[in-house]
C-alpha positions as CSV (number, residue, x, y, z in Angstrom):
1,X,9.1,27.1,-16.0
2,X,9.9,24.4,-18.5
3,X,12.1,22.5,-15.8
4,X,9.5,23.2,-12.7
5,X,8.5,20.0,-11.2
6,X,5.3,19.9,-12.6
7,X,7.0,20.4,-16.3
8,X,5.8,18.1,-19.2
9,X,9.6,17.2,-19.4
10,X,10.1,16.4,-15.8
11,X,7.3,13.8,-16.1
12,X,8.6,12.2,-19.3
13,X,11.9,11.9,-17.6
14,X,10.5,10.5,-14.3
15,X,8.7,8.0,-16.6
16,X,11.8,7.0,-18.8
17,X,13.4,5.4,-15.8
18,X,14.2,1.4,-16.6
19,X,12.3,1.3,-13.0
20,X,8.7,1.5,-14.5
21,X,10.1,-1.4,-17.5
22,X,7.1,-3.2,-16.2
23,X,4.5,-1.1,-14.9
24,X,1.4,-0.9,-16.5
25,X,-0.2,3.1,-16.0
26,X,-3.5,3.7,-17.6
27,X,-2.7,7.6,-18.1
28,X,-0.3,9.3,-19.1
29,X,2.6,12.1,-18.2
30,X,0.0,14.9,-19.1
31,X,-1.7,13.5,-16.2
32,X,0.8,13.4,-14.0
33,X,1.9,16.4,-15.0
34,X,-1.6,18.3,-14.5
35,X,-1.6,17.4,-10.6
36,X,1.7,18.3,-9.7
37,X,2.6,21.4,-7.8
38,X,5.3,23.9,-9.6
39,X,7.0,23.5,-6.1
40,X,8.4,20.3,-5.8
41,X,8.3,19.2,-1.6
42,X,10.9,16.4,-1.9
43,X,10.2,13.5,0.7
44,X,13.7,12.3,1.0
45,X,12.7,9.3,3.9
46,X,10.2,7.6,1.2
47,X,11.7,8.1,-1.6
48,X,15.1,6.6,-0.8
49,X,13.8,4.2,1.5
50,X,12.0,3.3,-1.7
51,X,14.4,3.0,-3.9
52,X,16.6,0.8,-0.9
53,X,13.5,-1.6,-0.5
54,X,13.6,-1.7,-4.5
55,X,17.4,-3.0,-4.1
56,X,16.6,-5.7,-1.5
57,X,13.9,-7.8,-3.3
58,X,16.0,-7.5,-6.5
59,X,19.0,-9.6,-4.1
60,X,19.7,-13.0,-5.5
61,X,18.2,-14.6,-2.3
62,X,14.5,-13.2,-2.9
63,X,13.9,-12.4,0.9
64,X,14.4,-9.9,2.9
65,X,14.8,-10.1,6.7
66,X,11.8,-8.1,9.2
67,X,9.6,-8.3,11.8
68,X,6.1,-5.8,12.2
69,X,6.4,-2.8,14.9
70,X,3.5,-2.7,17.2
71,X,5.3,0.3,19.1
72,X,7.7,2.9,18.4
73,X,10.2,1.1,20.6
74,X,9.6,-2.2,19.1
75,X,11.1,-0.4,16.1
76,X,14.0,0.8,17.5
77,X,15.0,-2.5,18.9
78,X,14.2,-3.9,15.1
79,X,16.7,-1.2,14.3
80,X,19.5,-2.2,16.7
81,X,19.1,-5.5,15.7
82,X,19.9,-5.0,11.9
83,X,16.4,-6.0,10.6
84,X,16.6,-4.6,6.8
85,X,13.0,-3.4,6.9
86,X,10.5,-3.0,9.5
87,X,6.8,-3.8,9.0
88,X,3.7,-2.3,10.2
89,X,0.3,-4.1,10.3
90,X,-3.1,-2.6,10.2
91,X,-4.4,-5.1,12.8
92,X,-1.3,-4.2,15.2
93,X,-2.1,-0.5,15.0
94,X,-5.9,-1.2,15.2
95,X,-5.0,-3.4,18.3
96,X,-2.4,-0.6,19.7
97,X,-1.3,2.2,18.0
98,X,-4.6,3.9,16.6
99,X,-5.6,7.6,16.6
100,X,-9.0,6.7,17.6
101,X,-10.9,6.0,21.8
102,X,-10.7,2.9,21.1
103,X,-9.2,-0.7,20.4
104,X,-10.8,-2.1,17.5
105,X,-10.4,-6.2,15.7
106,X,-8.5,-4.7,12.8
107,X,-12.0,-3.6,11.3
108,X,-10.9,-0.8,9.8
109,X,-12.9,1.4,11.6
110,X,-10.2,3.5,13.4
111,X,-9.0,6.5,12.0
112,X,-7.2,6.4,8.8
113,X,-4.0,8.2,9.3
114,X,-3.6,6.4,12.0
115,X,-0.7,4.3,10.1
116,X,1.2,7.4,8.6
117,X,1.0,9.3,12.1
118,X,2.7,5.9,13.6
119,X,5.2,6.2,10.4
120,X,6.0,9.0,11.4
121,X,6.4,8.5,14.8
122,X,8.9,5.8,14.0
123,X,10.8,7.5,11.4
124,X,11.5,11.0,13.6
125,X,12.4,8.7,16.5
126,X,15.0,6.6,14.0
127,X,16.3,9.4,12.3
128,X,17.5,11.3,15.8
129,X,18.8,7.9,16.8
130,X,21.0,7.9,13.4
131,X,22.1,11.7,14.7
132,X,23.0,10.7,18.1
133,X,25.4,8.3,17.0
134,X,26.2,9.3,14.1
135,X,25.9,6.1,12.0
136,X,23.2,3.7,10.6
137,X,20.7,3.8,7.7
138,X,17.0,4.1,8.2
139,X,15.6,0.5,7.7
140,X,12.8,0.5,4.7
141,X,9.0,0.6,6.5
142,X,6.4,-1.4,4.8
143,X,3.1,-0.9,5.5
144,X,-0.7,-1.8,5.7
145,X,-3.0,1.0,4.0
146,X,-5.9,-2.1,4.6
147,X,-8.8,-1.4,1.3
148,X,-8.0,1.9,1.5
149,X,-10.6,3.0,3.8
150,X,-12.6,4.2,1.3
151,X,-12.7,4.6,-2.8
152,X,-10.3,5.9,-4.8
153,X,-10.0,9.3,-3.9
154,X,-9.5,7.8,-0.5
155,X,-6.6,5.6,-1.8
156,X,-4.7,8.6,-3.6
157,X,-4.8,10.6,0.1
158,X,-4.1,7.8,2.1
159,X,-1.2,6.8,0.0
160,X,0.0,10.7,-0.6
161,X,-0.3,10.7,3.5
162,X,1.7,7.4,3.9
163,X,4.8,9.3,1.5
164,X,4.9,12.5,3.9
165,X,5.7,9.9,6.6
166,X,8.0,8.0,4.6
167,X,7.1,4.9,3.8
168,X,8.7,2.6,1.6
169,X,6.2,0.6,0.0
170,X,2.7,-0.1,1.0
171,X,-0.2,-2.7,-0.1
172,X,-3.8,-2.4,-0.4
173,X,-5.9,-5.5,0.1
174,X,-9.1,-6.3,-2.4
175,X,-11.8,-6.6,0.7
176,X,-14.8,-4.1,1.4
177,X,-13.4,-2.2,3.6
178,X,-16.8,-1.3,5.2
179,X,-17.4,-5.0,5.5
180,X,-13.3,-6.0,6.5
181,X,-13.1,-8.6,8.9
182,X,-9.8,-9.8,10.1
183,X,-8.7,-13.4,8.7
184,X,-9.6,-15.4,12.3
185,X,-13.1,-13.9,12.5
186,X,-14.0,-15.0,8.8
187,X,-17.0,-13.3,6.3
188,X,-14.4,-11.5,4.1
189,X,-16.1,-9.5,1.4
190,X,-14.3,-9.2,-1.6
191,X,-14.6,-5.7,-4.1
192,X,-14.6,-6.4,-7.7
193,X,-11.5,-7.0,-9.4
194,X,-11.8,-3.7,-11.7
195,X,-12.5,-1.9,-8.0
196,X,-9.4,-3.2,-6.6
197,X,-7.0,-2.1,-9.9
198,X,-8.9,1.0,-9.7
199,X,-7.6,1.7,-6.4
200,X,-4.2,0.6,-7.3
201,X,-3.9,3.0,-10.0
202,X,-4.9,5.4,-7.6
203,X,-1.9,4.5,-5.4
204,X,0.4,4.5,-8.4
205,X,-1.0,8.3,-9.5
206,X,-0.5,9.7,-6.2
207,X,3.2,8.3,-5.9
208,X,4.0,9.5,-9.5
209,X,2.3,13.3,-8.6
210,X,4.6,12.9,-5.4
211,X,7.4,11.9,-7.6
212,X,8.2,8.9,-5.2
213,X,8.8,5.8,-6.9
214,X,7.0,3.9,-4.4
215,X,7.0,0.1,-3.8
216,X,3.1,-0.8,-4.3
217,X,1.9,-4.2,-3.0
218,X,-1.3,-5.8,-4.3
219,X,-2.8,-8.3,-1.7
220,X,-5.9,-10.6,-2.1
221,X,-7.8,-12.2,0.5
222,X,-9.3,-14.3,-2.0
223,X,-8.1,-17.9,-1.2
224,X,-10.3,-17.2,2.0
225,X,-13.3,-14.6,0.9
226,X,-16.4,-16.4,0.4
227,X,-18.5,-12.8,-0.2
228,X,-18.4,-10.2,-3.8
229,X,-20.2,-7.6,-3.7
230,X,-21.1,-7.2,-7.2
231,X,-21.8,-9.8,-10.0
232,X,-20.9,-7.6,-13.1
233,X,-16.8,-8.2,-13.5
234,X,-16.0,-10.8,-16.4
235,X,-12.8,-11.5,-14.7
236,X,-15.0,-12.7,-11.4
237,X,-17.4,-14.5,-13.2
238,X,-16.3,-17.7,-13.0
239,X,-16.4,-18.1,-9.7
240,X,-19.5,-16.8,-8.5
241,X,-21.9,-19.6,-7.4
242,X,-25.5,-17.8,-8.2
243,X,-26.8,-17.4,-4.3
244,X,-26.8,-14.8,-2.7
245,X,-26.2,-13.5,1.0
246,X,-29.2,-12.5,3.1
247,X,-27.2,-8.9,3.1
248,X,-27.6,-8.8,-0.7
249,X,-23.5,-10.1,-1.4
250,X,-22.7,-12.4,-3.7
251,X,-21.1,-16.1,-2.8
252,X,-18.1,-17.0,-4.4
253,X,-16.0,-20.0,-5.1
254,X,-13.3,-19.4,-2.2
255,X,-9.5,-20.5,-2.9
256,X,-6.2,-20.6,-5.1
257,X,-7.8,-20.2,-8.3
258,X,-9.7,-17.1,-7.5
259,X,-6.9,-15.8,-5.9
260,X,-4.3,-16.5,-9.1
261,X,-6.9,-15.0,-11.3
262,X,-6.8,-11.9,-9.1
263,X,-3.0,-11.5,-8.6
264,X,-2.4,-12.2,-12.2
265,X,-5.1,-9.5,-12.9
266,X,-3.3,-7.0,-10.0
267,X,-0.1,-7.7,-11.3
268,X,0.8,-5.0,-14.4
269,X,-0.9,-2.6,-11.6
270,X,1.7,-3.5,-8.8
271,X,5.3,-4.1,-7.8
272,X,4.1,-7.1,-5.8
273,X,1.9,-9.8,-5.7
């Protein structure tokens, strides 16, 4: 089976692509390689729409023109419109399109494949719109995994769930998601940097065992996030202020230099900052 999907080879030549020039992976094809299936389950929606969204931010102009879907119609009226990408928020499917009994703040309590069920939703509804009328490209989806809803291993199902429903690219935000509080009701508790690239690479791994050369964005709520949880990262260090929470958190120096040294510490990790 030296040309399966799961092949040595394969990987190697999924990694030579002038695509990942940049990226910085912390393992290596016999990783990859190790984790994939022989049987290769090719997600067409993502991994074009991927490649499409790639296209756009690479324009001369730098922008790229979309609003976020809180429904399924929303999106379809984004679509008629000619929006080149549609966005959807963790705090608008907490607020309306969750899995879960009930409406939450965007606290990430509701259930987590909440998103990708919506994704889906979106995408089956689009792609029978394209087949009725026999024209029009599915627009790109960007979405909100939120922390991840859990460590790493929750990252790498998360985002292998998010690729089944086809998204396009997808960031992951450096709060607690236990302790994640939407901007407007403030206490934002930041994880470590080394916690946040872990879950990155996590991101990254699952795409590349997918074989989905998915557009990962790394987001930082540290210009705002007063609250670490942990004192023993050199690159936080310099901004932790000695005191301490009465929930045992850690206060930190809140603004643009904490987030800059975060984003530049994300950034061999991600596509986007």
């Amino acid at each position: 089976m030296g040309n399966s999907f799961d092949s040595l080879e394969s990987v190697e030549s999924y990694l030579s692509d002038p695509r990942w020039d940049n990226i910085k992976r912390d393992y290596d094809a016999n990783g990859i390689s190790s984790l994939r299936s022989p049987f290769q389950v090719v997600n067409t929606i993502s991994e074009e729409g991927s490649k499409s969204l790639l296209n756009l931010l690479q324009r001369d102009d730098c922008w790229v023109s979309g609003l976020g879907a809180a429904t399924t119609q929303q999106a379809v009226q984004m679509f008629n419109l000619s929006y080149e990408i549609i966005y959807i928020s963790g705090w608008q499917v907490a607020a309306e399109s969750n899995n879960g009994e009930n409406t939450y703040p965007d606290l990430s309590l509701y259930p987590s494949d909440s998103t990708p069920n919506f994704i889906n939703k979106i995408n089956n509804t689009l792609v029978r719109k394209i087949s009725e009328h026999k024209e029009g490209i599915l627009p790109p989806i960007v979405a909100d995994a939120e922390s991840g809803f859990g460590g790493v291993y929750s990252v790498f199902n998360l985002t292998s769930q998010f690729i089944k429903a086809g998204v396009s690219g997808l960031h992951f935000e450096d709060q607690l998601a236990s302790e994640k509080k939407c901007g407007h009701m403030g206490g934002k508790v930041l994880v470590p940097t080394q916690t946040m690239i872990k879950n990155l690479k996590s991101a990254r791994l699952a795409a590349d065992v997918m074989g989905v050369p998915l557009i990962i964005l790394a987001r930082t709520d540290a210009n705002a996030a007063k609250l670490i949880t942990n004192n023993f990262d050199e690159n936080d260090k310099p901004f932790l202020t000695g005191k301490r929470s009465p929930e045992g958190f850690y206060y930190v120096k809140d603004g643009i230099d904490q987030a800059i040294s975060r984003g530049l510490a994300y950034a061999p990790y991600a596509d986007l900052i």
